[in-house]
C-alpha positions, 0 to 999 in steps of 0.5 A: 286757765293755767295756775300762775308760776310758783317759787322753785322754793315753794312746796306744796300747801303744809297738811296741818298737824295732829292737833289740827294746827298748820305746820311751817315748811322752812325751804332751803335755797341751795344744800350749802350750810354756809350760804343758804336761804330759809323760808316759808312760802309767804316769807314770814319766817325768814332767816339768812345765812351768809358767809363772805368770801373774803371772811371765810371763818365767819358764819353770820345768821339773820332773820327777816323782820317782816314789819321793819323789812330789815334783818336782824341779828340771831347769832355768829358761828366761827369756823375754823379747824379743832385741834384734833384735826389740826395739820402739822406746822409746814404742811400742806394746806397748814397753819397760819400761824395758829394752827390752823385754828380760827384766823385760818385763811385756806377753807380747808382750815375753817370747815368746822364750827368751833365757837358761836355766839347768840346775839345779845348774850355777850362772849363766844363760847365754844359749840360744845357748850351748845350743842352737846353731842352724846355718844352710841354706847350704852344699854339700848343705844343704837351705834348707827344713831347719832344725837346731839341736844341743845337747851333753848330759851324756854327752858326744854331740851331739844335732842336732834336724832340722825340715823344712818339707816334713815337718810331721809329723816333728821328729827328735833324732839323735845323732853316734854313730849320724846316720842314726837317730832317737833321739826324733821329735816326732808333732803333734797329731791334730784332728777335720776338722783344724781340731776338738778334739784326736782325737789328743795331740802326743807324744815318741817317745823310743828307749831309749838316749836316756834318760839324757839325758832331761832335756836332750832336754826342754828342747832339745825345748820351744826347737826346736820354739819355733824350728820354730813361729817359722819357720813350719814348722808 
């Protein structure tokens, strides 16, 4: 008897942690990180990320209550264009009248996040207020890495590591505990490497990072903006 069809988004049964508890795959729907589905395979953990046509320089993320069936708001990001990339006034693909900053109408000019907003916790404040990058140098740095922290609701600082030397590993720690990875972003599998997708880019996420899954999302979608930035992709 032949095994009933599965998701394209479902990937294999999640192995359980080292302390026995079952990690959660959170699958991505396409590689965009404007437009883009994360899920488990039940659905339980739910968010969307939409970013309209028509609204280019606004980046909303949801979450699906699985109770109510109805998406609820986690944050904003703006996208627009710092001034350190900020083209010259008349230039090509340039300003519209504010340098290329938030209202920026070319997609060109809304590439970047620049500002972001939780919701509930009023203005928008700049992302490096959030996400707060650290730089290579200094005694036993590595200059391929890349890092970047948060601090999420509980209290505990989250560190996103990239390492260009290691495509395939993108990985959340938390200060309780530096030496073990909490989330670790898999890429996308394709065919010849170059063909359709055989395997969906996917979030494994440990148990205990749950609560702060929200957080982890968003700082998730602007570090691996960064990563591709830098070219450590």
């Amino acid at each position: 008897m032949l095994d009933p069809p599965q998701s394209v988004y479902y990937i294999r049964s999640e192995p359980a942690a080292a302390d026995g508890e079952k990690a959660q795959r959170l699958v991505l729907t396409t590689t965009s990180l404007r437009n883009v589905v994360l899920a488990n395979a039940t659905d339980v953990l739910y968010y969307e990320v939409v970013t309209p046509r028509w609204e280019r320089h606004l980046t909303r993320v949801s979450r699906l209550d699985v109770n109510t069936r109805c998406f609820d708001p986690v944050a904003e990001l703006v996208n627009g264009q710092p001034p350190a990339h900020a083209p010259e006034d008349g230039a090509a693909g340039g300003a519209t009248g504010n340098g290329g900053g938030i209202g920026c109408k070319k997609d060109d000019g809304a590439k970047w996040v620049v500002a972001l907003r939780f919701h509930g916790t009023g203005e928008l404040r700049a992302v490096e207020d959030f996400l707060h990058t650290e730089k290579a140098a200094g005694a036993g740095r590595d200059p391929n890495e890349l890092r970047a922290w948060f601090r999420s609701k509980d209290g505990h600082k989250y560190t996103w590591r990239a390492h260009k030397k290691r495509l395939e590993e993108l990985q959340l720690t938390r200060d309780d505990d530096p030496d073990k990875p909490l989330v670790t972003f898999h890429k996308e599998k394709r065919y010849m490497h170059v063909l359709r997708m055989s395997q969906h880019p996917y979030l494994e996420v440990h148990p205990s990072a749950l609560e702060s899954l929200d957080y982890i999302v968003v700082s998730f979608l602007l570090m691996e903006r960064l990563r591709r930035e830098f070219g450590l992709t």
